[in-house]
C-alpha positions in Angstrom: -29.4 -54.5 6.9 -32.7 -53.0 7.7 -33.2 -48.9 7.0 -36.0 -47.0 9.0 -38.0 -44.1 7.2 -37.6 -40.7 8.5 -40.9 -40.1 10.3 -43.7 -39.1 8.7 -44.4 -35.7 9.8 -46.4 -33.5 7.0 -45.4 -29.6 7.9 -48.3 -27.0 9.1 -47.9 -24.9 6.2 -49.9 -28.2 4.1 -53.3 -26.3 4.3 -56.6 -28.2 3.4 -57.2 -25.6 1.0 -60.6 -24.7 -1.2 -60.1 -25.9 -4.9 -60.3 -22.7 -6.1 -57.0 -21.4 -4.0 -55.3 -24.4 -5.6 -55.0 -22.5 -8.4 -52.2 -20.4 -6.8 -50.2 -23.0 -5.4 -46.5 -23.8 -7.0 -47.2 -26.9 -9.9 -44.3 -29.5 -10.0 -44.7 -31.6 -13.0 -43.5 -35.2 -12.5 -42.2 -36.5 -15.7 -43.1 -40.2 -16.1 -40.9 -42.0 -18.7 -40.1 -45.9 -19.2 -37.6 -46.7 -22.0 -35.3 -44.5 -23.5 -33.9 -46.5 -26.9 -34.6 -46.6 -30.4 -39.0 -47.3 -30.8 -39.5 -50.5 -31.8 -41.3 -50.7 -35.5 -44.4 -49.0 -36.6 -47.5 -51.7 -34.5 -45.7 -52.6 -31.5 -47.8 -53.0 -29.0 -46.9 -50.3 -25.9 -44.4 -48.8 -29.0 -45.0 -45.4 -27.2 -43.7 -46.1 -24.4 -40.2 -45.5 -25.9 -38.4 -42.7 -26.1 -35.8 -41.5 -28.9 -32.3 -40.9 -27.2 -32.3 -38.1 -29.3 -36.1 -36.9 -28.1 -34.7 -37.4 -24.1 -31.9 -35.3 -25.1 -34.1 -32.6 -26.5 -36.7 -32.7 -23.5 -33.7 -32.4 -20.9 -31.9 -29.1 -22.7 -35.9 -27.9 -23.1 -36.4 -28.2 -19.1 -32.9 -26.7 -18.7 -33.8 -23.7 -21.1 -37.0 -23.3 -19.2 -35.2 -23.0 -15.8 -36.0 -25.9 -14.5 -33.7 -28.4 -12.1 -34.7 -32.3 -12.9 -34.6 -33.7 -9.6 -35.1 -37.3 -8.4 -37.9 -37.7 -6.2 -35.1 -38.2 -3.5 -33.9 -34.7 -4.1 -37.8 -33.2 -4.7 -38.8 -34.0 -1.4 -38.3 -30.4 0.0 -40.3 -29.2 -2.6 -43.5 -31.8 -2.2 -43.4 -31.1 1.2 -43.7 -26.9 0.4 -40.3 -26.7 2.6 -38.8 -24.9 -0.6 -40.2 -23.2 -3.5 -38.1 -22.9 -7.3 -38.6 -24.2 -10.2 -38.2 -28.2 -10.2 -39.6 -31.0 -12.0 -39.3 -34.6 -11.2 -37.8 -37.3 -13.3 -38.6 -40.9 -12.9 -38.4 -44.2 -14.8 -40.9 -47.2 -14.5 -39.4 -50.6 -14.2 -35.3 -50.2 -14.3 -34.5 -50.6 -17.7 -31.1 -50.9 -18.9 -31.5 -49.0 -21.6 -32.3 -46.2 -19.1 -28.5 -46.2 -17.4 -27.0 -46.3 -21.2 -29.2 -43.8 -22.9 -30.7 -41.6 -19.8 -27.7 -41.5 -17.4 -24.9 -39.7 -19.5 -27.9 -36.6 -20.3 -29.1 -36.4 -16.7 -25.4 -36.0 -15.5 -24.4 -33.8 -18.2 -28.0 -31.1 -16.8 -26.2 -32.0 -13.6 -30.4 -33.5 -12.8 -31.5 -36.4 -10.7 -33.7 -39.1 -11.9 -35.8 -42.1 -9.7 -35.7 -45.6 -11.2 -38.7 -47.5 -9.8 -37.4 -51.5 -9.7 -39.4 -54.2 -10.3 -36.5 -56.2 -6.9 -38.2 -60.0 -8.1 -36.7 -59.1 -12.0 -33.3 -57.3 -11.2 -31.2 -58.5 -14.1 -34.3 -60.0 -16.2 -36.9 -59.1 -18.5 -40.2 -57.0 -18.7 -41.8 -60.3 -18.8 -45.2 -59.0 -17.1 -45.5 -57.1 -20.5 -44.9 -60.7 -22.5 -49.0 -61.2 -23.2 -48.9 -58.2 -24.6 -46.8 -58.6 -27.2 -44.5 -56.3 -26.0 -40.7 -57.1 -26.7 -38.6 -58.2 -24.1 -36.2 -55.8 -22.5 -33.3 -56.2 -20.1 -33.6 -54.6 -16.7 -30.7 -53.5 -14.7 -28.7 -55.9 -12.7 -27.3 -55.1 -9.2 -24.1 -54.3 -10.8 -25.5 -51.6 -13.4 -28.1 -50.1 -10.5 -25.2 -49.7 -7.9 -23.4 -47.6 -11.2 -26.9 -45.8 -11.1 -26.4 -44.5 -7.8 -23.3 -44.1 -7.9 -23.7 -41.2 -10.4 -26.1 -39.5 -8.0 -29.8 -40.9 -8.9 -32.4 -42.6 -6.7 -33.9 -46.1 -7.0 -37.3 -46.1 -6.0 -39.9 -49.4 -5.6 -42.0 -51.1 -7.9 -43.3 -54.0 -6.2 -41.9 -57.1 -6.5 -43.2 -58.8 -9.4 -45.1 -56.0 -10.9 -47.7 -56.6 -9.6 -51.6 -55.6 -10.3 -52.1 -54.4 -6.7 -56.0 -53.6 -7.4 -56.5 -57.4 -8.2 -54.3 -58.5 -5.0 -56.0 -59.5 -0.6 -54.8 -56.9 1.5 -51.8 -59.6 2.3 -50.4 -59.9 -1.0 -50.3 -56.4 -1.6 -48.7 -55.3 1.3 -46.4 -57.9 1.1 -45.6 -56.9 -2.4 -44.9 -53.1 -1.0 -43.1 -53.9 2.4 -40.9 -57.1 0.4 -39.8 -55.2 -2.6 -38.7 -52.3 0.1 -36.7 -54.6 2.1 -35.5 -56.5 -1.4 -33.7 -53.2 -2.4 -32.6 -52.2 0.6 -31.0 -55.2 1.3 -29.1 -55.9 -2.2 -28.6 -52.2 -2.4 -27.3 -50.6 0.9 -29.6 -48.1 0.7 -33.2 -46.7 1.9 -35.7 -47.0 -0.4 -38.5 -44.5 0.3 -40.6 -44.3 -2.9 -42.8 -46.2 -4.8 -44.7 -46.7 -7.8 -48.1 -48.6 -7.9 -47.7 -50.7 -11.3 -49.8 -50.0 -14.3 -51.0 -47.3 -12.5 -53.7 -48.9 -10.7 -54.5 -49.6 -6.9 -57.4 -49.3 -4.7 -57.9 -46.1 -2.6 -57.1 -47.3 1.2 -53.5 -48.5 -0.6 -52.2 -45.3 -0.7 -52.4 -46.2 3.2 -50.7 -49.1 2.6 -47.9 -47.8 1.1 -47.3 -45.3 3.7 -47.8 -47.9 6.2 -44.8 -49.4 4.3 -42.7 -46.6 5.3 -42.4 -45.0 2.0 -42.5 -41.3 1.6 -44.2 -40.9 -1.3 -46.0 -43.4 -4.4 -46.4 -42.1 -8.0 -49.8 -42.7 -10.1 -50.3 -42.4 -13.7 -53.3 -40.2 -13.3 -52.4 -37.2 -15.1 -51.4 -33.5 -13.9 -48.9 -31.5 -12.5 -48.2 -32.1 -8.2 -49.3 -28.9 -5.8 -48.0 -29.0 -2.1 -51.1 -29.9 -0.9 -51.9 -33.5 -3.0 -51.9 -36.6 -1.2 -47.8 -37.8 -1.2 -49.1 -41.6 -2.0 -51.5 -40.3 -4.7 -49.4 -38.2 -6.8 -50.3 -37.6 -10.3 -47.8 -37.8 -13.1 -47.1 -35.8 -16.6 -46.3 -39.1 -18.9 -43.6 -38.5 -21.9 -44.6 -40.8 -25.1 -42.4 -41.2 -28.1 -45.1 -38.8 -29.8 -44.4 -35.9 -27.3 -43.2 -33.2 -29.5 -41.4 -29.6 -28.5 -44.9 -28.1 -28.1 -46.4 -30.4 -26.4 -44.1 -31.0 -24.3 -43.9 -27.2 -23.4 -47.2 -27.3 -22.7 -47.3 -30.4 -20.2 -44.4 -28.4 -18.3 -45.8 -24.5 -18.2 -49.7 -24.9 -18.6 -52.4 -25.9 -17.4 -52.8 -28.8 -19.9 -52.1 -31.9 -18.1 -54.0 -30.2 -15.3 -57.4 -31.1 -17.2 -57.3 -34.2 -16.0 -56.9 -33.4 -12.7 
């Protein structure tokens, strides 16, 4: 089964703007998250990376309280694209944890939001082994079984490579067969299009934003910091990451402010 993207066709009303008009433009933030579960002990490495249920739960009802609709980056599309305007945020999820369907799922359905799970399609069922040298404890990722139940409930599964792999250190071969294989991967097992992608560990070189258009995905998520405007690049967006240390203030602030728009 082989799924074609929708074409590629950015609306007239995406402006190449003057920075300082920017400044006017409707910010989506793009929450970036990885596992939701109880943190490992106090000197695990990548220990931030893991998210209290109990913190997700908070964050959720905060962004609900704030008027905000979580929405995958499926369902944010529209908004990217400036074809509506509202108050949205994106949810997404590096690498398809498990942890992410038991702890995540039941508080996204229960906001009635939309979340993206970006899949590692060479590890379905395994471990976060690429994080093994690390000394980062292993953790399962979803089978096909548990990610068809992801869907099911409403959500989006997104790309992350095949193997997780360090695109910036990969021939222009290897890297675009990482991006076009782990589409047709998921697609494939899944039944479904997969039209986004997330470069792993955040890096990649600049003409692979190209690359992953090419690919025939819609958009590809960084882990350069700051909230989206309509005009950004759609395979360069930026991303507002949620640690196990983001608090109720800091976390307003990432949202509402201009603070993860610093970085930009």
């Amino acid at each position: 089964m082989t799924f074609h993207a929708r074409p590629l066709r950015l609306p007239s009303n995406r402006p190449n703007l003057p920075h300082f008009a920017r400044r006017y433009l409707m910010r989506i933030p793009i929450l970036m998250y990885h596992q939701i579960d109880v943190p490992p002990p106090r000197g695990t490495p990548m220990r931030g990376m893991v998210v209290a249920p109990s913190s997700f739960a908070w964050q959720m009802r905060m962004l609900a309280l704030l008027g905000y609709r979580g929405l995958s980056m499926r369902d944010l599309m529209p908004y990217l694209l400036g074809q509506k305007t509202g108050k949205v945020a994106g949810i997404t999820f590096d690498d398809g944890y498990c942890n992410t369907l038991d702890q995540a799922l039941p508080v996204l359905k229960a906001r009635g939001f939309t979340a993206t799970s970006y899949v590692v399609s060479g590890a379905i069922g395994g471990t976060n082994a690429w994080d093994a040298a690390q000394g980062v404890p292993a953790a399962r990722l979803m089978d096909l079984a548990q990610l068809r139940a992801w869907l099911a409930a409403g959500m989006d599964v997104g790309s992350h490579t095949r193997d997780h792999a360090d695109l910036a250190k990969l021939d222009e071969a290897a890297a675009r067969a990482q991006m076009v294989g782990a589409k047709s991967d998921l697609e494939q097992a899944l039944g479904v299009a997969v039209e986004h992608f997330c470069y792993p560990y955040g890096r990649y070189l600049p003409q692979q934003a190209d690359w992953a258009r090419e690919a025939g995905y819609l958009t590809a998520t960084t882990v350069a910091r700051g909230r989206v405007v309509t005009t950004d690049n759609l395979w360069r967006l930026p991303r507002v990451l949620v640690s196990r240390a983001t608090h109720p203030g800091y976390f307003f602030l990432k949202l509402v402010t201009g603070y993860e728009d610093r970085y930009r």
